[in-house]
mmCIF file of the N, C-alpha and C atoms, coordinates in Angstrom:
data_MODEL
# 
_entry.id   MODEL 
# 
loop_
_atom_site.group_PDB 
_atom_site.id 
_atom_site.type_symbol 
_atom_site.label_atom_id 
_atom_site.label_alt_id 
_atom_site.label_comp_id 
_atom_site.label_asym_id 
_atom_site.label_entity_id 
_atom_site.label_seq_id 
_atom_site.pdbx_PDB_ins_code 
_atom_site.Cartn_x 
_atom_site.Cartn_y 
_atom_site.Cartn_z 
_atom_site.occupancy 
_atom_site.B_iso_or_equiv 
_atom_site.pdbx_formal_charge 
_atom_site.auth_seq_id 
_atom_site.auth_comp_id 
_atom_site.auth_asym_id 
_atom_site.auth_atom_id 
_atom_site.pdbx_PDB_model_num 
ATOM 1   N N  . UNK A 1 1  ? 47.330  -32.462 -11.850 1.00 0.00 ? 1  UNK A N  1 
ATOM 2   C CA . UNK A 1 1  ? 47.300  -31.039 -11.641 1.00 0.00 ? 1  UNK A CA 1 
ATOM 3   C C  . UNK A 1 1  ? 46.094  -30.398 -12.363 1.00 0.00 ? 1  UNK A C  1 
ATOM 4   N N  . UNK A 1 2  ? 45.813  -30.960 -13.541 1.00 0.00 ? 2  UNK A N  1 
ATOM 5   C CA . UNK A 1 2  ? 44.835  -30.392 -14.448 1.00 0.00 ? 2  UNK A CA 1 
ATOM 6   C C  . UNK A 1 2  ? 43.177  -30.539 -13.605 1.00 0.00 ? 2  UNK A C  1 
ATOM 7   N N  . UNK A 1 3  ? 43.426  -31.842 -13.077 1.00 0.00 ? 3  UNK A N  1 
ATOM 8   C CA . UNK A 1 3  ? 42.048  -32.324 -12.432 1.00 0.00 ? 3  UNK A CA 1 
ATOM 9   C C  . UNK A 1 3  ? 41.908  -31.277 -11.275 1.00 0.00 ? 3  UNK A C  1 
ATOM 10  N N  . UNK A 1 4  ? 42.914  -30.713 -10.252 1.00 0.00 ? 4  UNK A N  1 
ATOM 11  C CA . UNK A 1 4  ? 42.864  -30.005 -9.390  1.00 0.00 ? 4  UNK A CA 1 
ATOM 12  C C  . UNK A 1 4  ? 42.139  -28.561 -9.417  1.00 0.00 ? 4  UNK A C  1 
ATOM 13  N N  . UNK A 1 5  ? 42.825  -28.166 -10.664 1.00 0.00 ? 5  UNK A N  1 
ATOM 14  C CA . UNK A 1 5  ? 42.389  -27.125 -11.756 1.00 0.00 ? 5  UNK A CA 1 
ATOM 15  C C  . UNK A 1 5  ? 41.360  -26.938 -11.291 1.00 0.00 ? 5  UNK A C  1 
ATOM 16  N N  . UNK A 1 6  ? 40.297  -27.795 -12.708 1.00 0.00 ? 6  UNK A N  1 
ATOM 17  C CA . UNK A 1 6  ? 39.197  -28.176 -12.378 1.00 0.00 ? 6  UNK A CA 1 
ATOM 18  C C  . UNK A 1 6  ? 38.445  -27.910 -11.077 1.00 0.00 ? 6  UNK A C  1 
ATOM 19  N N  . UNK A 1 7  ? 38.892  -28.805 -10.300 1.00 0.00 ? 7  UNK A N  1 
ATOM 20  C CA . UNK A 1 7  ? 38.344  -29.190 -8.707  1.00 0.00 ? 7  UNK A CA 1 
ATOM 21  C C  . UNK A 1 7  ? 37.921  -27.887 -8.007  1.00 0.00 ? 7  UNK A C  1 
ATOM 22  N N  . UNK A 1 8  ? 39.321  -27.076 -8.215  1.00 0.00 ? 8  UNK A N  1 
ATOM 23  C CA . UNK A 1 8  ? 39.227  -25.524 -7.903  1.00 0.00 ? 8  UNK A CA 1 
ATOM 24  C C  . UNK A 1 8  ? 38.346  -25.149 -8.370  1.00 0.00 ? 8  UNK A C  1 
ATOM 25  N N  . UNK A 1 9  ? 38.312  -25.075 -9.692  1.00 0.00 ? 9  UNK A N  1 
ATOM 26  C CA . UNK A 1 9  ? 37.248  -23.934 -10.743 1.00 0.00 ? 9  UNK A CA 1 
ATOM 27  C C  . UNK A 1 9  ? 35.651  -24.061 -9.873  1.00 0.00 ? 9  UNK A C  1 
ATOM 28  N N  . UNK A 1 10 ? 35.310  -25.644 -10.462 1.00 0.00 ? 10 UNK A N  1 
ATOM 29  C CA . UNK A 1 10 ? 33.918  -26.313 -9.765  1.00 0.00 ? 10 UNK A CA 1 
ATOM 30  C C  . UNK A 1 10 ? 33.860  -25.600 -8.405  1.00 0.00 ? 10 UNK A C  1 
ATOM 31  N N  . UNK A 1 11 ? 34.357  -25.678 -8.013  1.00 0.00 ? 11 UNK A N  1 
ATOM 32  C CA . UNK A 1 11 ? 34.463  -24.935 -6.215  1.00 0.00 ? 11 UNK A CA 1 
ATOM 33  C C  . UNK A 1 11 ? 34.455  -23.863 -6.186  1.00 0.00 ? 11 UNK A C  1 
ATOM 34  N N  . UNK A 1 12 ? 35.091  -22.841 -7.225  1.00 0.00 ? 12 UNK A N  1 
ATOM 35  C CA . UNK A 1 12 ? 34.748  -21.853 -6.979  1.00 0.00 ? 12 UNK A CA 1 
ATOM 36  C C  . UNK A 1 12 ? 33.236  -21.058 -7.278  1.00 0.00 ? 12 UNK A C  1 
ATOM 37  N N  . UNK A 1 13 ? 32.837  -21.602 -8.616  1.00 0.00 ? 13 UNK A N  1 
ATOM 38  C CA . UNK A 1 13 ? 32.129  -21.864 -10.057 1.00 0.00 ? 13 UNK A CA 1 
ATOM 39  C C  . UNK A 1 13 ? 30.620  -21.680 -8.643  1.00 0.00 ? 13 UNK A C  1 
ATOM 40  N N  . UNK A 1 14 ? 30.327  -22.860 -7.569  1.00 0.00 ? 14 UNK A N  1 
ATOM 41  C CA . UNK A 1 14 ? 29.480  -23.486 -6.597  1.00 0.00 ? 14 UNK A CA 1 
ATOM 42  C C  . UNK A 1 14 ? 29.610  -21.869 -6.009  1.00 0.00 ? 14 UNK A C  1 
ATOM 43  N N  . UNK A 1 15 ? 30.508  -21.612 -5.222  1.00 0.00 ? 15 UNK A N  1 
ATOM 44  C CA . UNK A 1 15 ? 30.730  -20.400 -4.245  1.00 0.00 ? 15 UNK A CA 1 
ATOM 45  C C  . UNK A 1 15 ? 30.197  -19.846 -4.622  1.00 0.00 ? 15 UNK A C  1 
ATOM 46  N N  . UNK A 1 16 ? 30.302  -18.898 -5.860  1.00 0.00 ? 16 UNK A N  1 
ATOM 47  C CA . UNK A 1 16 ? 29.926  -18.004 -6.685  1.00 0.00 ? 16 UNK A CA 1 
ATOM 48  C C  . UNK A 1 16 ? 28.362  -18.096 -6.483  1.00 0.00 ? 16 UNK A C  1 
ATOM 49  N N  . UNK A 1 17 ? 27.788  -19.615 -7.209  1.00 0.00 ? 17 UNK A N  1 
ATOM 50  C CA . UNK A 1 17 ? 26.392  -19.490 -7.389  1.00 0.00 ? 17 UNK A CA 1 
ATOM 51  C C  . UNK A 1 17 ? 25.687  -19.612 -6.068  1.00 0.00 ? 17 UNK A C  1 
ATOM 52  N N  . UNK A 1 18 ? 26.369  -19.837 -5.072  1.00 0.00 ? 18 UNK A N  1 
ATOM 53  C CA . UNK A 1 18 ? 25.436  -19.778 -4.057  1.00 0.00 ? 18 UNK A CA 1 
ATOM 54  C C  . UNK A 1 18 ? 25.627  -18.386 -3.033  1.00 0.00 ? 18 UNK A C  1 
ATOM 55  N N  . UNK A 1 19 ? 26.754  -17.428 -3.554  1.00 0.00 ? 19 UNK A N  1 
ATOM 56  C CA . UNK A 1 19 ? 26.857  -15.971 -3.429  1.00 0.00 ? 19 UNK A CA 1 
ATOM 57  C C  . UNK A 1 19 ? 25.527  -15.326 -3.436  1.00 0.00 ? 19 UNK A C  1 
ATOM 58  N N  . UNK A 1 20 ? 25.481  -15.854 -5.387  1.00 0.00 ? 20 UNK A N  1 
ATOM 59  C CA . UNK A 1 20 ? 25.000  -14.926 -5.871  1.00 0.00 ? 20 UNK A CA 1 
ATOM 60  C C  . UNK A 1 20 ? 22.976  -15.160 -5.335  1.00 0.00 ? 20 UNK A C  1 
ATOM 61  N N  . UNK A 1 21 ? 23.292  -16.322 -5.419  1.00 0.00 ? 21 UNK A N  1 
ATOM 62  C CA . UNK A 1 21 ? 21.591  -17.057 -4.509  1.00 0.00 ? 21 UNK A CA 1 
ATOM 63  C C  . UNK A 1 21 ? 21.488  -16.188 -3.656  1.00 0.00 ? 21 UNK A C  1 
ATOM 64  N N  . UNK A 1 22 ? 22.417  -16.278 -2.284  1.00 0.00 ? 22 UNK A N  1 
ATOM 65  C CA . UNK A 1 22 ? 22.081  -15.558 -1.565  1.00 0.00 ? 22 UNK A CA 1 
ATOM 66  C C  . UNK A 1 22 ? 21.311  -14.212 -2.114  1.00 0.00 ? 22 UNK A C  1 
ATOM 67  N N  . UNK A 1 23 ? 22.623  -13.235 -2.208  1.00 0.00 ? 23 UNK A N  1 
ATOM 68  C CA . UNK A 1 23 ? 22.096  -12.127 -2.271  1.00 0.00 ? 23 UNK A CA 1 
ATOM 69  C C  . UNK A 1 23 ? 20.611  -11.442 -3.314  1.00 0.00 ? 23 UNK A C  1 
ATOM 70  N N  . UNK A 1 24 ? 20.194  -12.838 -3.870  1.00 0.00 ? 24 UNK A N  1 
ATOM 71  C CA . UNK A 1 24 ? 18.914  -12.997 -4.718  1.00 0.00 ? 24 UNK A CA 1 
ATOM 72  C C  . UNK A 1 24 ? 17.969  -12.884 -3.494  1.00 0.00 ? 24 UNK A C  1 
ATOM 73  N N  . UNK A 1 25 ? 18.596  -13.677 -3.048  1.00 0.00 ? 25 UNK A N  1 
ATOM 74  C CA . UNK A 1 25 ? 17.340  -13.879 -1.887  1.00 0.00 ? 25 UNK A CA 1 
ATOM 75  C C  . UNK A 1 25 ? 16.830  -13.170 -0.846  1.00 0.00 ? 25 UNK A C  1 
ATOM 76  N N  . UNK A 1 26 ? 18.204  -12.448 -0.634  1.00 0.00 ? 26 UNK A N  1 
ATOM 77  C CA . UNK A 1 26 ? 18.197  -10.932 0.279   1.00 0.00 ? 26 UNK A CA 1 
ATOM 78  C C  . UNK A 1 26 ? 17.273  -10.067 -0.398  1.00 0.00 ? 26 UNK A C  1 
ATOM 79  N N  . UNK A 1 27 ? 17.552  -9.726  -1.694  1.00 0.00 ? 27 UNK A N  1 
ATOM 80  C CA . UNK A 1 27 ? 17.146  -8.615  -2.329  1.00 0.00 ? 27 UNK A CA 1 
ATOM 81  C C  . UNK A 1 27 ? 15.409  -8.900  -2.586  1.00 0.00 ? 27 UNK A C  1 
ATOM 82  N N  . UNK A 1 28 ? 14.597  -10.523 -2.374  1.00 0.00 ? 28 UNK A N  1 
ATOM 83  C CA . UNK A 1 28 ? 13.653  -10.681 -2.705  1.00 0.00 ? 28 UNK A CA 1 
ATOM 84  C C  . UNK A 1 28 ? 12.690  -10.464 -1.094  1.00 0.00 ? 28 UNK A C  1 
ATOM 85  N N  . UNK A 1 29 ? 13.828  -10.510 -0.358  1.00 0.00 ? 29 UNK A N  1 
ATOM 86  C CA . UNK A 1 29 ? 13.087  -10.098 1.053   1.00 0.00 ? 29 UNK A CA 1 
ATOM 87  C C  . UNK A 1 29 ? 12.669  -9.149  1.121   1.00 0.00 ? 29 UNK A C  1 
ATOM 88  N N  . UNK A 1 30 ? 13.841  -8.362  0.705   1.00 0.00 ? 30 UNK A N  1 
ATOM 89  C CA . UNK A 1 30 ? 13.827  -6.743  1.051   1.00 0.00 ? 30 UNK A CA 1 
ATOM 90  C C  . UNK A 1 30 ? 12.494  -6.180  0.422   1.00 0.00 ? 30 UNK A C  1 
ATOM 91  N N  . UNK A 1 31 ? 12.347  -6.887  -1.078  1.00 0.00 ? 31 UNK A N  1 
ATOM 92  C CA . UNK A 1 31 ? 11.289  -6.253  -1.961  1.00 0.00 ? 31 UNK A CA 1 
ATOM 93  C C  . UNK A 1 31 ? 10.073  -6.810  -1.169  1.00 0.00 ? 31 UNK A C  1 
ATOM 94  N N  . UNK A 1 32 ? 10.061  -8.182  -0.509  1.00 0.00 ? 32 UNK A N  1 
ATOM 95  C CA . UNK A 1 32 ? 8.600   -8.306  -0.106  1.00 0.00 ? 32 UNK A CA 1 
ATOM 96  C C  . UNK A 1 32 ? 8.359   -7.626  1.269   1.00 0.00 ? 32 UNK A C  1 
ATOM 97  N N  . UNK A 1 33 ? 9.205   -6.963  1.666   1.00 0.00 ? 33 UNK A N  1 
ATOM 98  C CA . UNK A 1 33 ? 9.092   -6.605  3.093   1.00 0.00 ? 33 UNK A CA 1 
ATOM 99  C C  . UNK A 1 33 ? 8.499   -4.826  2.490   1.00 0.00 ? 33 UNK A C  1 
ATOM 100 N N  . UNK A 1 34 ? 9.515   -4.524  1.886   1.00 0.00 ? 34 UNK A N  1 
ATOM 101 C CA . UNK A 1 34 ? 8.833   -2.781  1.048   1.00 0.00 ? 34 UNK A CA 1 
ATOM 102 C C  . UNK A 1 34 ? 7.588   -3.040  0.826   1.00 0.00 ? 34 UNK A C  1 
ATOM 103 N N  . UNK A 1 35 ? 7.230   -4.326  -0.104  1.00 0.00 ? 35 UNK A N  1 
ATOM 104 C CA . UNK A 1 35 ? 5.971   -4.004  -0.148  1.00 0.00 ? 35 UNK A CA 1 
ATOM 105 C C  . UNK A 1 35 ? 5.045   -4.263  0.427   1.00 0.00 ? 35 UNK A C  1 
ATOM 106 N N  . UNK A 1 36 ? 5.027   -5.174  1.144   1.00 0.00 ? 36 UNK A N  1 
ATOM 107 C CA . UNK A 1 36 ? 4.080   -5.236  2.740   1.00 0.00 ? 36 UNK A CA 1 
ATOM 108 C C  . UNK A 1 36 ? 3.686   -3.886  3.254   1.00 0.00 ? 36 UNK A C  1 
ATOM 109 N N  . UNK A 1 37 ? 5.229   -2.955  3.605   1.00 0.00 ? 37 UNK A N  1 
ATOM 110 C CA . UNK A 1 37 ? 5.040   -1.833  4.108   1.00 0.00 ? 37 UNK A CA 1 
ATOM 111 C C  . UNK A 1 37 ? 4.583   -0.720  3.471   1.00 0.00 ? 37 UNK A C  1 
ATOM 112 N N  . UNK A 1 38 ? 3.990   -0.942  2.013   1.00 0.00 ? 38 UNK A N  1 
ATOM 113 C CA . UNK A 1 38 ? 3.935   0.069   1.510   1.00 0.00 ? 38 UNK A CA 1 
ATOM 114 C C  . UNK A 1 38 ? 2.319   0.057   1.087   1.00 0.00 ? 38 UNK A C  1 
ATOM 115 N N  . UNK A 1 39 ? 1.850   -1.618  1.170   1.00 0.00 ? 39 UNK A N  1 
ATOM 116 C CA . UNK A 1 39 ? 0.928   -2.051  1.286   1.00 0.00 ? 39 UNK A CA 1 
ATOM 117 C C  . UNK A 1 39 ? 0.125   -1.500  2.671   1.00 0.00 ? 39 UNK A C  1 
ATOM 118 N N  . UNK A 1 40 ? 0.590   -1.474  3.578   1.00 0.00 ? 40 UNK A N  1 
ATOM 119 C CA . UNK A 1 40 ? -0.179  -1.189  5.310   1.00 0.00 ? 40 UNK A CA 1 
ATOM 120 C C  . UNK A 1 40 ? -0.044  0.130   4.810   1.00 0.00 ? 40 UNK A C  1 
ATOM 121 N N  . UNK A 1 41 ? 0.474   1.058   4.723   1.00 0.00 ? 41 UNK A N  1 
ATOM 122 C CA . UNK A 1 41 ? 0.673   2.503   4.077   1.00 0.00 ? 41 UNK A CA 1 
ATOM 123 C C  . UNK A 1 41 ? -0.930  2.852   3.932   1.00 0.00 ? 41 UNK A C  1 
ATOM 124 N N  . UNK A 1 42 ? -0.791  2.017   2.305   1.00 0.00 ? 42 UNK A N  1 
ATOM 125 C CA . UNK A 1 42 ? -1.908  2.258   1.539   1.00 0.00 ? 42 UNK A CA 1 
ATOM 126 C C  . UNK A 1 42 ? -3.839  2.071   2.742   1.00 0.00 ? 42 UNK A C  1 
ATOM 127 N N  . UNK A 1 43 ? -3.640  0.862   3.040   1.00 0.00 ? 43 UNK A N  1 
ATOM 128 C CA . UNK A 1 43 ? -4.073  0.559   4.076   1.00 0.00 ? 43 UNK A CA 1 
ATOM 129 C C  . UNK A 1 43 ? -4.832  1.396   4.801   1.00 0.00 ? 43 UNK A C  1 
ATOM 130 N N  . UNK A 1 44 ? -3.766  2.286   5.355   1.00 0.00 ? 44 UNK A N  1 
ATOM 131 C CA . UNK A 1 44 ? -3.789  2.789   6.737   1.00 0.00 ? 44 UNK A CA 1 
ATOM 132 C C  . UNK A 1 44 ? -4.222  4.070   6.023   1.00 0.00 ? 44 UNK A C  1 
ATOM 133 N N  . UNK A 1 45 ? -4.111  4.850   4.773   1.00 0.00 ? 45 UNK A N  1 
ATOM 134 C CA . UNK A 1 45 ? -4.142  5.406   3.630   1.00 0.00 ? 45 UNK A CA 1 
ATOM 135 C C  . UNK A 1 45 ? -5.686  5.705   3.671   1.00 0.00 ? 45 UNK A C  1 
ATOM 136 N N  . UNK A 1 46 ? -6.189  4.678   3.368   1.00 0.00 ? 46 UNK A N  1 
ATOM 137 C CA . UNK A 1 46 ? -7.781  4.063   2.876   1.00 0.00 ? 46 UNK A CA 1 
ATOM 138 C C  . UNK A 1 46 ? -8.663  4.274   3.872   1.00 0.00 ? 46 UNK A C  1 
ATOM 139 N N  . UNK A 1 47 ? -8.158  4.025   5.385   1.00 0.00 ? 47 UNK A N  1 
ATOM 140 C CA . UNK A 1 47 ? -9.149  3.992   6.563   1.00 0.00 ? 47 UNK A CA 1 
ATOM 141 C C  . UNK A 1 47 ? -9.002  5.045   6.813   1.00 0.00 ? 47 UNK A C  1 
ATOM 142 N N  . UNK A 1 48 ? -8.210  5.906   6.676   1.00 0.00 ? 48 UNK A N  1 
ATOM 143 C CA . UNK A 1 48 ? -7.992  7.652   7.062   1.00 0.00 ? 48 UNK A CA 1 
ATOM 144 C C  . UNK A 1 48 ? -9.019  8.833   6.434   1.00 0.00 ? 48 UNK A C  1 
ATOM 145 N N  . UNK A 1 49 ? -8.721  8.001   4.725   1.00 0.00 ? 49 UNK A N  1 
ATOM 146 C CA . UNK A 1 49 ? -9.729  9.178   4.012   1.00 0.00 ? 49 UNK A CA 1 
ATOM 147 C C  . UNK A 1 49 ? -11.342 8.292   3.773   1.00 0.00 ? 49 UNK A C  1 
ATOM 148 N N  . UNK A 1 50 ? -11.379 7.462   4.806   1.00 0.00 ? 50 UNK A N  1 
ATOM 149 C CA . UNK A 1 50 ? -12.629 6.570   4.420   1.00 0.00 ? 50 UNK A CA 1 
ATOM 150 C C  . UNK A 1 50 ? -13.382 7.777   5.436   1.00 0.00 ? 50 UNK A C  1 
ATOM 151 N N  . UNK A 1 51 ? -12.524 7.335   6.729   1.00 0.00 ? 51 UNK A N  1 
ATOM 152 C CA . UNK A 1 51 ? -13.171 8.227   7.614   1.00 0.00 ? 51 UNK A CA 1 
ATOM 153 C C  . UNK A 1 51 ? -13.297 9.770   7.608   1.00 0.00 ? 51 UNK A C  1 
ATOM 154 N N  . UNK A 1 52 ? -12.240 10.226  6.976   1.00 0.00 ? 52 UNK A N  1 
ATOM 155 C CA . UNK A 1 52 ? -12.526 11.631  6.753   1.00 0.00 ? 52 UNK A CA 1 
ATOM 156 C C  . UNK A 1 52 ? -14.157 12.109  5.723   1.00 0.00 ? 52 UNK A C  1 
ATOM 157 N N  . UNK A 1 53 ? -14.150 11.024  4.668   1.00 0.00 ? 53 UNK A N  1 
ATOM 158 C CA . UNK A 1 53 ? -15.391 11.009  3.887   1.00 0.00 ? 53 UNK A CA 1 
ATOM 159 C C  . UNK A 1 53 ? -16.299 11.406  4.436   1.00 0.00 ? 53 UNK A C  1 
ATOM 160 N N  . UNK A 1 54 ? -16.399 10.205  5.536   1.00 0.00 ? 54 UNK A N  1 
ATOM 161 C CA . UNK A 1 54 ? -18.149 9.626   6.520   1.00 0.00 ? 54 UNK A CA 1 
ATOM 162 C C  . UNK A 1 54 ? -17.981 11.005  7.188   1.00 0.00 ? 54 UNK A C  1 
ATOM 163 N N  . UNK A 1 55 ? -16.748 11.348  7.591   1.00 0.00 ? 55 UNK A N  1 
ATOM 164 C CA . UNK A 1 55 ? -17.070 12.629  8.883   1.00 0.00 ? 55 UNK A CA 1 
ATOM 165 C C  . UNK A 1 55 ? -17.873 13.563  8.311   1.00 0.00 ? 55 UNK A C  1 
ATOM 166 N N  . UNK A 1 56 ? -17.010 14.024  7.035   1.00 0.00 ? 56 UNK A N  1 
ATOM 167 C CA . UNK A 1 56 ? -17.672 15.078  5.769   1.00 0.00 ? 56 UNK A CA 1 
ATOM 168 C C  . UNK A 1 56 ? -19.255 14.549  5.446   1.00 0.00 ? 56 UNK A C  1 
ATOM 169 N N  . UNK A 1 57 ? -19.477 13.360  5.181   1.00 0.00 ? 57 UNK A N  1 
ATOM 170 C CA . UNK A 1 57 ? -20.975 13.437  4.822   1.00 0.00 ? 57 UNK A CA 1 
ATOM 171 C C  . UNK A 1 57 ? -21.388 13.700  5.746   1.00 0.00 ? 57 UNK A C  1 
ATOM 172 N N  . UNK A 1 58 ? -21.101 13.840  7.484   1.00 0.00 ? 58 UNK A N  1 
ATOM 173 C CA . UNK A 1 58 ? -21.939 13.869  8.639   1.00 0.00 ? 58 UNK A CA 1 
ATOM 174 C C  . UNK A 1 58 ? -22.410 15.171  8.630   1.00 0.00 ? 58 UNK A C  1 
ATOM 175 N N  . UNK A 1 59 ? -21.142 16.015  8.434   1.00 0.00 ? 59 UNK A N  1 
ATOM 176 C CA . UNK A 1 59 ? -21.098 17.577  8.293   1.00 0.00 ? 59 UNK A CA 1 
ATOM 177 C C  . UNK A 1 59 ? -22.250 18.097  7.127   1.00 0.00 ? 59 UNK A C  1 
ATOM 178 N N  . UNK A 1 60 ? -22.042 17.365  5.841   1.00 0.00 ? 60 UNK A N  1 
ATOM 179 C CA . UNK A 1 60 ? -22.851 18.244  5.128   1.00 0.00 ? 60 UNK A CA 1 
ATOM 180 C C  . UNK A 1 60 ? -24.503 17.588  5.059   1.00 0.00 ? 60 UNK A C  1 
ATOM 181 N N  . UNK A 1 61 ? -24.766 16.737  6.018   1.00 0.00 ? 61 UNK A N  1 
ATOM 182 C CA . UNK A 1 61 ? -26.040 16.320  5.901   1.00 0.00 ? 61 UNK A CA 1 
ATOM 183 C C  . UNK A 1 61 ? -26.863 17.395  6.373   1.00 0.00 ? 61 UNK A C  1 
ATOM 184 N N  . UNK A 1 62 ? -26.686 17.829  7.789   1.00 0.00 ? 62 UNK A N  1 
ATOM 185 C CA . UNK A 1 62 ? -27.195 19.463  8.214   1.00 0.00 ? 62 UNK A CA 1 
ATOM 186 C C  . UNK A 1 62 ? -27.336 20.124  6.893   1.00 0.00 ? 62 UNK A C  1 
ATOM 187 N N  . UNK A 1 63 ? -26.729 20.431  6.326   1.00 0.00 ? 63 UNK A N  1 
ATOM 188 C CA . UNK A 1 63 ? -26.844 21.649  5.435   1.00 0.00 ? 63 UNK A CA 1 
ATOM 189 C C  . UNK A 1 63 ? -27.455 21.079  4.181   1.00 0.00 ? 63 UNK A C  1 
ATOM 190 N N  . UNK A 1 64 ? -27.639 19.922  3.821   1.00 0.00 ? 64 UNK A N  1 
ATOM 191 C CA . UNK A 1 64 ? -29.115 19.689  3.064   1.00 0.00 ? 64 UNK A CA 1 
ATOM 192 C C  . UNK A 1 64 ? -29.959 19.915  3.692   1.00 0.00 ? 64 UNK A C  1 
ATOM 193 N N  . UNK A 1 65 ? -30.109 19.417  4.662   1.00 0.00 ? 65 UNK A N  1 
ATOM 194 C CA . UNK A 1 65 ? -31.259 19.333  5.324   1.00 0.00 ? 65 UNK A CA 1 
ATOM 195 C C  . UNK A 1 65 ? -31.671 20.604  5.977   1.00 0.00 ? 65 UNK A C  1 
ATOM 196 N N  . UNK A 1 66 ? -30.969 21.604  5.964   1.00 0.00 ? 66 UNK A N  1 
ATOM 197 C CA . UNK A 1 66 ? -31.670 22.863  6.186   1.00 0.00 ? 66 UNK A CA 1 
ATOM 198 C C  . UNK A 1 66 ? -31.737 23.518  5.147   1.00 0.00 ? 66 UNK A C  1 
ATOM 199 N N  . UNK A 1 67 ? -31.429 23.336  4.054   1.00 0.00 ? 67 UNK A N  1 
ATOM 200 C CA . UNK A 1 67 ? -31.633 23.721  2.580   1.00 0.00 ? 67 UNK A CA 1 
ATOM 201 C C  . UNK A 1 67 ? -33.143 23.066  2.264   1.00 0.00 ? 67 UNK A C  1 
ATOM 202 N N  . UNK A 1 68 ? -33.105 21.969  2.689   1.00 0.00 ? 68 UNK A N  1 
ATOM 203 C CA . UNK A 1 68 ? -34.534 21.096  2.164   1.00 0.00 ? 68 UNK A CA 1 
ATOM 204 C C  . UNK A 1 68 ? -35.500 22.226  2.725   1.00 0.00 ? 68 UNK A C  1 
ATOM 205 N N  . UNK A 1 69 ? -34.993 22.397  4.238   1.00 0.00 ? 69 UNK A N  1 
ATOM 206 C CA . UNK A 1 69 ? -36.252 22.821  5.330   1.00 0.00 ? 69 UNK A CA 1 
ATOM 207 C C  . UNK A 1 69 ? -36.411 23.975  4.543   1.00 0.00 ? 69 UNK A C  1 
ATOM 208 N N  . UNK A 1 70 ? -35.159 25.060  4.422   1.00 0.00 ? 70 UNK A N  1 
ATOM 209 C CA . UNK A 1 70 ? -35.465 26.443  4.058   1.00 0.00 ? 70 UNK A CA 1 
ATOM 210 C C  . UNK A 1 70 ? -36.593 26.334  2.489   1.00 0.00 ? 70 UNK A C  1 
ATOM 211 N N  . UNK A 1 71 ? -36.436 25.247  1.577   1.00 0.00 ? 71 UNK A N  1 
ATOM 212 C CA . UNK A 1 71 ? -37.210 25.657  0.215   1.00 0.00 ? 71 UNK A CA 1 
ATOM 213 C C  . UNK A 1 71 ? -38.478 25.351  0.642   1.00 0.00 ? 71 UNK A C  1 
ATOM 214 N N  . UNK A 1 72 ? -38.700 24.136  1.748   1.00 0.00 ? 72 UNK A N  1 
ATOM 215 C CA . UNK A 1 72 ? -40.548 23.834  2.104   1.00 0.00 ? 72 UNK A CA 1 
ATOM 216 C C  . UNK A 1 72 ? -41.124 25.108  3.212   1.00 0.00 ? 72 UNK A C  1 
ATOM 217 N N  . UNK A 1 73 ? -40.091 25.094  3.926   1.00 0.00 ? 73 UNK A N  1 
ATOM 218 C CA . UNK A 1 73 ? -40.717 26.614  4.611   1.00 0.00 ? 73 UNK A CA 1 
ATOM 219 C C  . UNK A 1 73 ? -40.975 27.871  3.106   1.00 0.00 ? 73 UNK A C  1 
ATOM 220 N N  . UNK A 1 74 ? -40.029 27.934  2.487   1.00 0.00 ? 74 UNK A N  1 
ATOM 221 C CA . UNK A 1 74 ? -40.220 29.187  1.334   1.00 0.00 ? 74 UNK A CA 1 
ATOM 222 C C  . UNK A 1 74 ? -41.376 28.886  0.854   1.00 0.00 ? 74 UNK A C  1 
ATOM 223 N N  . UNK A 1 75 ? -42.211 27.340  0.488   1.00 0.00 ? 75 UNK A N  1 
ATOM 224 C CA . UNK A 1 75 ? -42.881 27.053  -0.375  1.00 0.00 ? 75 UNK A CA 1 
ATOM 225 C C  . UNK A 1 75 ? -44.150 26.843  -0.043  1.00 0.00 ? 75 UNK A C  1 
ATOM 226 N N  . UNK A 1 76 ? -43.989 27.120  2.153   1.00 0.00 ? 76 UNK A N  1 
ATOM 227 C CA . UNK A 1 76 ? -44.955 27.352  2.418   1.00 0.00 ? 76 UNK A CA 1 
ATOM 228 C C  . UNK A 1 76 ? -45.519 28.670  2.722   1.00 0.00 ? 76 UNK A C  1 
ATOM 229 N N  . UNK A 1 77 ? -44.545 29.381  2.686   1.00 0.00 ? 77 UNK A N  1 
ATOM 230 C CA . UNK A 1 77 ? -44.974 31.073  2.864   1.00 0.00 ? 77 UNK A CA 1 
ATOM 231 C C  . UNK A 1 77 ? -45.315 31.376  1.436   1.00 0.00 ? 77 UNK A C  1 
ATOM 232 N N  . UNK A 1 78 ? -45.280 30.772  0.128   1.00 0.00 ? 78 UNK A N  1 
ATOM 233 C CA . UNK A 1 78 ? -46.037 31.846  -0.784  1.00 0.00 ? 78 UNK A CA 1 
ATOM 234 C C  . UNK A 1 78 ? -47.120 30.847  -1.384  1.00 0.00 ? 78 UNK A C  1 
ATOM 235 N N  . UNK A 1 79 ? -47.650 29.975  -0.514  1.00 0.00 ? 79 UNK A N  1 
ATOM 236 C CA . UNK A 1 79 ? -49.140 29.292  -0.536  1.00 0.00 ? 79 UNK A CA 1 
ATOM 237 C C  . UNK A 1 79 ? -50.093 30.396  0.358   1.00 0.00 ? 79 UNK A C  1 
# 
């Protein structure tokens, strides 16, 4: 009876640890799957304000460049 005991316990003792595996293993999905997705986020994040940048430098290149023009024109009217 005592050995049965036992037999039980071990058996249950196994159940338990491969419960608890599991749900280790669930929970390590879940985290690599968040961060994949949070990773493409970032990502998708990066190419958005990359391009917003380039658009902005496109925009303010004109306006050096008519700043340049306006000081050599100024600098040629008081020659």
């Amino acid at each position: 009876m005592e050995e049965d005991l036992q037999l039980q316990l071990a058996r249950t003792e196994e159940r338990v640890r491969e419960e608890e595996q599991k749900k280790l293993d669930e929970s390590i999905a879940m985290l690599q799957i968040k961060h994949e997705n949070e990773l493409a986020d970032l990502h998708t994040t990066i190419e958005r304000l990359t391009k917003q940048y380039q658009e902005e430098l496109k925009l303010n290149r004109p306006r050096e460049d008519a700043i340049k023009l306006r000081a050599q024109i100024s600098d040629l009217m008081q020659v």
